[in-house]
C-alpha positions, 0 to 999 in steps of 0.5 A: 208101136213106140211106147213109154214106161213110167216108173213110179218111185224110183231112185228117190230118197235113195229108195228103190235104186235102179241105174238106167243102164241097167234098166235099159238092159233088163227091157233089150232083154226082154226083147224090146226094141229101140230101148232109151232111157231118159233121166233117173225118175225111170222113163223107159222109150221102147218098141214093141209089138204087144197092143195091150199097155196093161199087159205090157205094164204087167210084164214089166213090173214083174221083171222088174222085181225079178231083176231088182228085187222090189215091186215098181207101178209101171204106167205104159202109154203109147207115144202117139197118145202123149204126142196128141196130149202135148198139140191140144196142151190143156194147159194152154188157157192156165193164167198163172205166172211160171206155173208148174204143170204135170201130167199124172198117170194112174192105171187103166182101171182108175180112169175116170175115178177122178171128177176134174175140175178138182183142188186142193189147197192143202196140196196146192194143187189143181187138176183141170181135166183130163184124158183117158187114165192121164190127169192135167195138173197145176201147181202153184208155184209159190208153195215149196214141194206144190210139184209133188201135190198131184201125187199126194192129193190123188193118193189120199183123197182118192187111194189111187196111185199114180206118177207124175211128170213134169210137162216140160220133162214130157215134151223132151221125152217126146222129142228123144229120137 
């Protein structure tokens, strides 16, 4: 199956540094196939054979740390899955004018922790639904640092943690062959 990792805080803030060729490495070898790695917030496209994203997750944090030395959140979804996510685009219908629109991933486990619709002004942030343990967010674009308001808003209100990607960072991930 083709998958793509998520890694959760790297290379920010000169935090957590990992060059991506190094990453891309350390998956080829764990034995994982057709390894691509696009830009440095870490997204990792790989083939595997395991089905379970959760025991995927686990491996590869654990690796991680091992390689690199710090503990990284993984979140592992299955290409087909964002693949559907971006045909239906929820964000279809949002009327704001050059809105930033994400996508939050949080663990299998917080799925469904979140009631959506939900904002927040103080993040100037919406969430407008979501799918499984992937979370439709919008942000407005006239408050500075609103892009990372998903982020922030989730982990304070909720003590959930999750990353975020950008919608159009998203559909090129899924454009790479």
């Amino acid at each position: 199956m083709n998958y793509i990792a998520f890694l959760r805080g790297i290379n920010v803030s000169g935090q957590k540094i990992i060059k991506m060729a190094e990453l891309a490495k350390m998956f080829s070898d764990m034995k994982f196939k057709n390894v691509k790695t696009f830009i440095q917030s870490g997204n990792v496209l790989f083939e595997s054979n395991e089905k379970d994203t959760v025991k995927l997750e686990t491996k590869i944090e654990k690796q991680i740390d091992k390689v690199f030395g710090f503990d990284v959140m993984v979140f592992v979804r299955a290409k087909e899955e964002l693949e559907k996510i971006v045909q239906k685009n929820p964000f279809a219908k949002i009327k704001i004018e050059n809105p930033k629109f994400s996508i939050l991933f949080v663990k299998d486990k917080d799925a469904g922790k979140i009631k959506v619709p939900v904002s927040s002004d103080k993040f100037a942030v919406e969430i407008i639904g979501a799918q499984g343990s992937n979370y439709f967010c919008s942000a407005n674009p006239d408050v500075v640092g609103s892009s990372g308001g998903a982020n922030l808003f989730i982990e304070k209100e909720y003590k959930i943690k999750g990353t975020a990607r950008n919608w159009k960072t998203v559909m090129k991930i899924l454009s790479l062959e």
